[in-house]
Backbone as JSON Lines, residues from 0, in Angstrom:
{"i":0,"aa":"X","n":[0.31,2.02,-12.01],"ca":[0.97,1.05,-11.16],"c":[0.05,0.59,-10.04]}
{"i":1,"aa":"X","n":[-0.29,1.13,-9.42],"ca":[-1.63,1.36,-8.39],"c":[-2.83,-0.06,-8.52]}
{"i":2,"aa":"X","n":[-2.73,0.22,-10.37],"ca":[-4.15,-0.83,-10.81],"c":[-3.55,-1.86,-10.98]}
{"i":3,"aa":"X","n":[-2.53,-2.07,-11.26],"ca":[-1.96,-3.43,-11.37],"c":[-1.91,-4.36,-10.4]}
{"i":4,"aa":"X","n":[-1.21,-3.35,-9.33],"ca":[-1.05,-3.93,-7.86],"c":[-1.96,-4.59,-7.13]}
{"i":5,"aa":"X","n":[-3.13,-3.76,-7.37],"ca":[-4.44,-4.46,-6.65],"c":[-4.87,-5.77,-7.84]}
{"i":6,"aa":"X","n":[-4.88,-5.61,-8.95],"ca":[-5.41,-6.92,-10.02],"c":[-4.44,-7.66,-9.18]}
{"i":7,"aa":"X","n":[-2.81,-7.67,-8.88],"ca":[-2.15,-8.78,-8.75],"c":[-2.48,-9.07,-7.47]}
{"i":8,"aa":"X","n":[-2.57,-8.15,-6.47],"ca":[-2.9,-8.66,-5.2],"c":[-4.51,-9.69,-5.04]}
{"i":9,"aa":"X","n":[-5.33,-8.98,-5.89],"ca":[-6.79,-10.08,-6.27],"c":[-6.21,-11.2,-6.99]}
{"i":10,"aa":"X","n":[-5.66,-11.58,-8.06],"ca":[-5.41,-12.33,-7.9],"c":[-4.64,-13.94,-7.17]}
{"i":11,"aa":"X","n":[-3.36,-13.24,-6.36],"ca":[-2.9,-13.56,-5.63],"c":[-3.29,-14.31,-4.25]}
{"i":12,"aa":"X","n":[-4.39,-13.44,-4.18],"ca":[-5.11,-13.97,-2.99],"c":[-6.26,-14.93,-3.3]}
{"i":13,"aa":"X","n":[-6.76,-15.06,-4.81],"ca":[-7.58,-16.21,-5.06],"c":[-6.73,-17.43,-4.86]}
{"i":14,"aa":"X","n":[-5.64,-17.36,-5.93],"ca":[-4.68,-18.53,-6.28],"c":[-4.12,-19.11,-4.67]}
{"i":15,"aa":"X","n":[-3.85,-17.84,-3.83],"ca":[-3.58,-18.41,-2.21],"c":[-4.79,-19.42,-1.43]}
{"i":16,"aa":"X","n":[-6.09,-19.0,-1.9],"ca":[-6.91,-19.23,-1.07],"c":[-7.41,-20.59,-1.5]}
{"i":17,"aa":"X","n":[-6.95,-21.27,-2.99],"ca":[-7.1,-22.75,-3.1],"c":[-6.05,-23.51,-2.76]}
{"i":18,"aa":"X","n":[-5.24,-23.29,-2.37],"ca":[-3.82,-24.22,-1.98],"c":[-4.08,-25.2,-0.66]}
{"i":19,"aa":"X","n":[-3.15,-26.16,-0.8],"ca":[-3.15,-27.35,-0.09],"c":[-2.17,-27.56,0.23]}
{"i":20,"aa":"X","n":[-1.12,-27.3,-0.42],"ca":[0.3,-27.54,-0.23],"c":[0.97,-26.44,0.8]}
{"i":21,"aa":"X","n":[2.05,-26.86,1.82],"ca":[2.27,-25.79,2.76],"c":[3.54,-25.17,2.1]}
{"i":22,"aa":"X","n":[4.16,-25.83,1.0],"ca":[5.12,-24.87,0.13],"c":[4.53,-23.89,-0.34]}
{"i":23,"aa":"X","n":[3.61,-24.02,-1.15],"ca":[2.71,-22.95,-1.62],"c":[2.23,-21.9,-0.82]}
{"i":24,"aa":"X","n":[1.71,-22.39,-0.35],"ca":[0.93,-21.66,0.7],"c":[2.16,-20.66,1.47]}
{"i":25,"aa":"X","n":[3.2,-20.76,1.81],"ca":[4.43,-20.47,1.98],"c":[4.96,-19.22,0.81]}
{"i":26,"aa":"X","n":[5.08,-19.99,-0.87],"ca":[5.46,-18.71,-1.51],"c":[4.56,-17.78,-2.2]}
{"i":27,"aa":"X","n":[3.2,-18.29,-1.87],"ca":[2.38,-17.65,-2.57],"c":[1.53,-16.56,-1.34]}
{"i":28,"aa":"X","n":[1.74,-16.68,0.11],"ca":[1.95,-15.73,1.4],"c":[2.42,-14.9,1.13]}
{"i":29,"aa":"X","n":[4.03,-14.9,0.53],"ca":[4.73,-14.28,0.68],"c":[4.89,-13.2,-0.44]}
{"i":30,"aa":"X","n":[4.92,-13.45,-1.56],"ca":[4.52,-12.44,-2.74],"c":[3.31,-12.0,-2.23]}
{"i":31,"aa":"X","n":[2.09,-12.27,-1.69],"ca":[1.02,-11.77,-1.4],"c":[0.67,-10.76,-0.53]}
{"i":32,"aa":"X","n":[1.81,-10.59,0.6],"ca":[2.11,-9.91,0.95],"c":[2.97,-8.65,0.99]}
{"i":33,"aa":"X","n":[4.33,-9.26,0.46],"ca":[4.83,-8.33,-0.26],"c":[4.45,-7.21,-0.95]}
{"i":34,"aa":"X","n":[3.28,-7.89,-2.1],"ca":[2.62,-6.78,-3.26],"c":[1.82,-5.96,-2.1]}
{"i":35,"aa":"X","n":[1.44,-6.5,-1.0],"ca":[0.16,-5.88,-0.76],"c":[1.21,-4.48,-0.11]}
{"i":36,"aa":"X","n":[2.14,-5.03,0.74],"ca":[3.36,-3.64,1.68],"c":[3.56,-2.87,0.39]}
{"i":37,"aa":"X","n":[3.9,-3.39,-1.01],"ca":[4.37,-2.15,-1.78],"c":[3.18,-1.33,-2.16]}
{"i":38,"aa":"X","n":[1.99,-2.24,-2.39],"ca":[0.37,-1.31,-2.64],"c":[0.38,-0.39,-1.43]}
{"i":39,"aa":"X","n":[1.19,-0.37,-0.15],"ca":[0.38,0.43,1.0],"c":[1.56,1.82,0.72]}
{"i":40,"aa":"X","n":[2.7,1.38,0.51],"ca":[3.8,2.28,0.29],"c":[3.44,3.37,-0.87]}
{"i":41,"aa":"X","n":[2.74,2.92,-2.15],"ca":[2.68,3.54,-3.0],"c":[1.36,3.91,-2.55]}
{"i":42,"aa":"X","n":[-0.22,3.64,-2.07],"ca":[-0.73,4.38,-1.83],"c":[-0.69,5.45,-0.99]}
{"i":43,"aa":"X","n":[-0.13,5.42,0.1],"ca":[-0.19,6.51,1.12],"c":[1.04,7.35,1.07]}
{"i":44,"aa":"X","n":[1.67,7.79,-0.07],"ca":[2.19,8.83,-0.64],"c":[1.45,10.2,-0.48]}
{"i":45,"aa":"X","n":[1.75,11.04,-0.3],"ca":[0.94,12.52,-0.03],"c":[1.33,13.55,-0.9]}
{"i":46,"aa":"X","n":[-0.31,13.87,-1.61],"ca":[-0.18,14.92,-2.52],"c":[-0.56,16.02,-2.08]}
{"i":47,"aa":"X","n":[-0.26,16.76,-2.08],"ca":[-1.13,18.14,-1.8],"c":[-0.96,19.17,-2.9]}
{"i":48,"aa":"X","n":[-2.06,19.5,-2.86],"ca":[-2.32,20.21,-4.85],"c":[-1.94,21.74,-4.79]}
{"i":49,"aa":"X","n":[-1.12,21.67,-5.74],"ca":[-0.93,23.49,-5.38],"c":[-1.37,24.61,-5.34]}
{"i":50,"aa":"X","n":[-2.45,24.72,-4.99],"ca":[-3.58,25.88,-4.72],"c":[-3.1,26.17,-3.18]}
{"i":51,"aa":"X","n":[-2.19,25.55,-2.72],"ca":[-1.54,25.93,-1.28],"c":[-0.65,26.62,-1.09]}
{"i":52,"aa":"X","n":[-0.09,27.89,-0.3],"ca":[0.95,28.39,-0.44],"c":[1.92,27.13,0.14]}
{"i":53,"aa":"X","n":[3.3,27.14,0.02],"ca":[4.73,26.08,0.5],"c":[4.16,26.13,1.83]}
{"i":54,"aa":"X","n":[4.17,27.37,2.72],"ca":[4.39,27.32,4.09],"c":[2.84,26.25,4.69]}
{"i":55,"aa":"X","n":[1.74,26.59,4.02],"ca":[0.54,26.08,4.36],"c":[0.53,24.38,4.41]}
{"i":56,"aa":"X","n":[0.96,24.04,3.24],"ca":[1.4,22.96,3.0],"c":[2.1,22.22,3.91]}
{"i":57,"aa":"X","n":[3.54,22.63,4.25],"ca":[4.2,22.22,5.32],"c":[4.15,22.17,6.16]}
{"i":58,"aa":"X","n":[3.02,22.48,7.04],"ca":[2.39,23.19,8.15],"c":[1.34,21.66,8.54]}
{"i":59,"aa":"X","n":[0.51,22.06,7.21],"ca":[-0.3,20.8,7.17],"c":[0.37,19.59,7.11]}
{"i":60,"aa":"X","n":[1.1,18.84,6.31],"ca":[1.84,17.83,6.17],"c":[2.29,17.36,7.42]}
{"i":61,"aa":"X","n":[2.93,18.19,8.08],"ca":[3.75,17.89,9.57],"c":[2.81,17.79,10.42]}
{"i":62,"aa":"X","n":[1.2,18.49,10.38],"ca":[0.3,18.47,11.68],"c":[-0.1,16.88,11.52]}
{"i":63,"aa":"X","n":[-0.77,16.62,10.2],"ca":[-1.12,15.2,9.97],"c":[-0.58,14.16,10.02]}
{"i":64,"aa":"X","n":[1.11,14.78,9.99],"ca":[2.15,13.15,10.3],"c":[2.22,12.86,11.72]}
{"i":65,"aa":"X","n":[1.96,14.36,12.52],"ca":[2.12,14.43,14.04],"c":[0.71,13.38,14.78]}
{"i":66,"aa":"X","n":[-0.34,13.93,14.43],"ca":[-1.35,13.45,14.72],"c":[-1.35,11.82,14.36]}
{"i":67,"aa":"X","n":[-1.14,11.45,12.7],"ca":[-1.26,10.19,12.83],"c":[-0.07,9.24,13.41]}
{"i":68,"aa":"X","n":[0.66,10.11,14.06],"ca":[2.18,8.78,15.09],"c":[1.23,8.57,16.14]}
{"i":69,"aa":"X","n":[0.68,9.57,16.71],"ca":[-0.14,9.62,18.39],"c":[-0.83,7.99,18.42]}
């Protein structure tokens, strides 16, 4: 899903970047953006591989969500 997103977002943003028309330019913004918020949603999902005990994990997860609000 990941690879798709970015092909559609490359493309998206070629087909945006010849327009003339401010309709266009208008719905073709807007899917362009769109794809790009769901590419950011689905990338920055968090894995952490299980070579971690639960508690380590959770520990970590919460320090890095803490740190990146600051």
């Amino acid at each position: 899903m990941g690879v798709g997103l970015l092909i559609l977002i490359a493309v998206l943003g070629y087909i945006y970047s010849l327009q003339t028309s401010m309709l266009l330019i208008t719905l073709i913004g807007f899917f362009l953006i769109t794809f790009v918020y769901m590419y950011v949603c689905y990338a920055s999902t968090v894995y952490v591989p299980e070579i971690w005990p639960t508690e380590a994990k959770l520990r970590g997860s919460g320090l890095a969500n803490a740190v990146g609000e600051s």
